[in-house]
C-alpha positions as CSV (number, residue, x, y, z in Angstrom):
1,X,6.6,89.5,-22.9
2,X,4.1,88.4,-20.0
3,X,5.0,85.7,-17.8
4,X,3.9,82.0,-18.8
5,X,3.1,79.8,-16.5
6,X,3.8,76.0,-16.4
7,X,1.0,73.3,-16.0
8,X,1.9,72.8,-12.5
9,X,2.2,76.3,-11.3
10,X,-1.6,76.7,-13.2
11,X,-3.1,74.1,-10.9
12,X,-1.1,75.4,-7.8
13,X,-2.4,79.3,-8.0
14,X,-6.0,78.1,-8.5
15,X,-6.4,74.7,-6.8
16,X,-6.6,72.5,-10.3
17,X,-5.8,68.7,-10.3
18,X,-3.2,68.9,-13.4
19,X,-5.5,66.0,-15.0
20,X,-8.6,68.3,-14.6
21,X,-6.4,71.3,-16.3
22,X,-6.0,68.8,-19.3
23,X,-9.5,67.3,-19.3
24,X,-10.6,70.5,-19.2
25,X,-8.6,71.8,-22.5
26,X,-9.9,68.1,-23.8
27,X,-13.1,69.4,-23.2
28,X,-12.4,72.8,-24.8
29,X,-13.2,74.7,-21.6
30,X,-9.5,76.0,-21.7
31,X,-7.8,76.8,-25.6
32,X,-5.3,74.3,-26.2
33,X,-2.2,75.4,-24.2
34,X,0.4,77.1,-25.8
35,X,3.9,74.2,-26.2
36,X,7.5,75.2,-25.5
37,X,10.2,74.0,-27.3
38,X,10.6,70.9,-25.5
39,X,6.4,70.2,-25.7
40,X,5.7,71.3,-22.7
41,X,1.9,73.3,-21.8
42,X,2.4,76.9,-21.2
43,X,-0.4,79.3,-20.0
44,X,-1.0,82.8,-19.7
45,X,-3.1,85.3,-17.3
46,X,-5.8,84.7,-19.8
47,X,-5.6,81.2,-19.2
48,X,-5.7,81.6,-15.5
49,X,-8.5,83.9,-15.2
50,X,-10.7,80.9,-17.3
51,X,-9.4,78.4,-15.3
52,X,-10.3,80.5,-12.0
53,X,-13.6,80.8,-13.7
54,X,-14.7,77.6,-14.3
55,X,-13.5,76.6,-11.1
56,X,-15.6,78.9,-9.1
57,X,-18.5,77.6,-11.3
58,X,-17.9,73.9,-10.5
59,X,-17.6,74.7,-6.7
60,X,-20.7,76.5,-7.2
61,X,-22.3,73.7,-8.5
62,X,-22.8,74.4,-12.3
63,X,-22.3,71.8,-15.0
64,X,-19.9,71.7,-17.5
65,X,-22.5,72.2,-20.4
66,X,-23.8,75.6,-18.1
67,X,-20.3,76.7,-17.7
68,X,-19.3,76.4,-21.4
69,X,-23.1,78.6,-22.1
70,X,-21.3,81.3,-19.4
71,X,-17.9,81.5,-21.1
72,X,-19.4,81.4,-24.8
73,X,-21.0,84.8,-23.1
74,X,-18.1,86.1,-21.3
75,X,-16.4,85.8,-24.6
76,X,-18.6,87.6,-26.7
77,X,-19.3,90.8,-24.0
78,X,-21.9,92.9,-26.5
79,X,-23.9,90.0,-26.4
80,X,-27.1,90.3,-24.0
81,X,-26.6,89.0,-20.6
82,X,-30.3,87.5,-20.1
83,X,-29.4,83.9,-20.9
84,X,-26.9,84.4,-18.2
85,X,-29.7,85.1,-16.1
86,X,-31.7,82.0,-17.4
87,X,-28.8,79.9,-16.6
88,X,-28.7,81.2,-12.9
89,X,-32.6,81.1,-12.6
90,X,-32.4,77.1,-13.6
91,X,-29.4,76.1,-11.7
92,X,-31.3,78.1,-8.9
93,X,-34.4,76.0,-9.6
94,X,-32.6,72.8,-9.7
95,X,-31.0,73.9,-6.3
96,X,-34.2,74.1,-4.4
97,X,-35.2,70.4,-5.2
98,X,-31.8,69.3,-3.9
99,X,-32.2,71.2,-0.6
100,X,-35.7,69.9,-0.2
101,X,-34.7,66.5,-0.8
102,X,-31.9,67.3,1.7
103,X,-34.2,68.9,4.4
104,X,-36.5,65.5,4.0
105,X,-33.7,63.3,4.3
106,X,-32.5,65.2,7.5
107,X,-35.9,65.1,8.8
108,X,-36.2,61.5,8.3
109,X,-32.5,60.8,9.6
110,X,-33.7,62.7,12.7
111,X,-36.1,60.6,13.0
112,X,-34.7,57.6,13.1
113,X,-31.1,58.8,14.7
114,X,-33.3,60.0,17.5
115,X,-35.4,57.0,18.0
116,X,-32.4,54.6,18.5
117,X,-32.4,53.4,21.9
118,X,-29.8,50.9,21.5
119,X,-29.8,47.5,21.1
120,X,-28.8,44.5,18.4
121,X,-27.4,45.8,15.2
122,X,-29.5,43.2,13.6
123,X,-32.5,45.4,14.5
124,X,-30.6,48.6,14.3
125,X,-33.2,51.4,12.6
126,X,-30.4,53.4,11.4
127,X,-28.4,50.9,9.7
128,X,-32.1,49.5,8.0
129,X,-32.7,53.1,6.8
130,X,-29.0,53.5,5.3
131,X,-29.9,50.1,4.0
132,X,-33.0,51.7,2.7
133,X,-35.6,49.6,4.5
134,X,-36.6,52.3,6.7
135,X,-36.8,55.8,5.2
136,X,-39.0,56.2,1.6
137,X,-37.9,59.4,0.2
């Protein structure tokens, strides 16, 4: 028999919140765990090498609609891998407009960091473009 693992020692080995574990299975990114006698969730290496997945697809900034796509294809491993690659090429797309938002917020931030020279916070240019009276981006 392989070795089960508890809830808790699921989100330990693979940096899970126990309420993301469930809202994940909720979800139906994780099978409904296995019960014990006494009702409690048991997992298997199975169920940790999902979990592991989907957690390296969050850090890496998928969604939870892209990540379900990518397991519906890593459980079905005949099936062609080029929606795979049209999930990557997107979530690669959609990555470029958040840098280049990024890189025009930095160079407007610059900007405005730079040109401080001090002074009454009621004239402050920093605080006006956190407020949002300063930068337009």
């Amino acid at each position: 028999m392989t070795k089960r693992l508890a809830i808790g020692d699921l989100a330990r080995q693979t940096g899970t919140k126990v309420n993301t574990i469930r809202f994940y299975e909720e979800i139906g990114l994780l099978p409904e765990a296995l019960r014990t006698a006494s009702g409690r969730r048991s997992y298997d290496a199975a169920d940790l090498r999902r979990l592991a997945f989907i957690r390296h697809g969050r850090q890496l900034g998928f969604s939870i609609p892209e990540i379900r796509s990518l397991l519906a294809l890593s459980d079905q491993p005949d099936r062609d891998c080029a929606e795979a690659a049209a999930i990557a090429r997107e979530h690669l797309r959609e990555i470029g407009i958040r840098i280049a938002r990024l890189e025009t917020l930095r160079s407007a931030l610059t900007e405005v960091a730079t040109s401080c020279e001090g002074g009454r916070a009621a004239e402050c240019r920093v605080i006006e473009a956190i407020a949002g009276t300063e930068l337009a981006i």
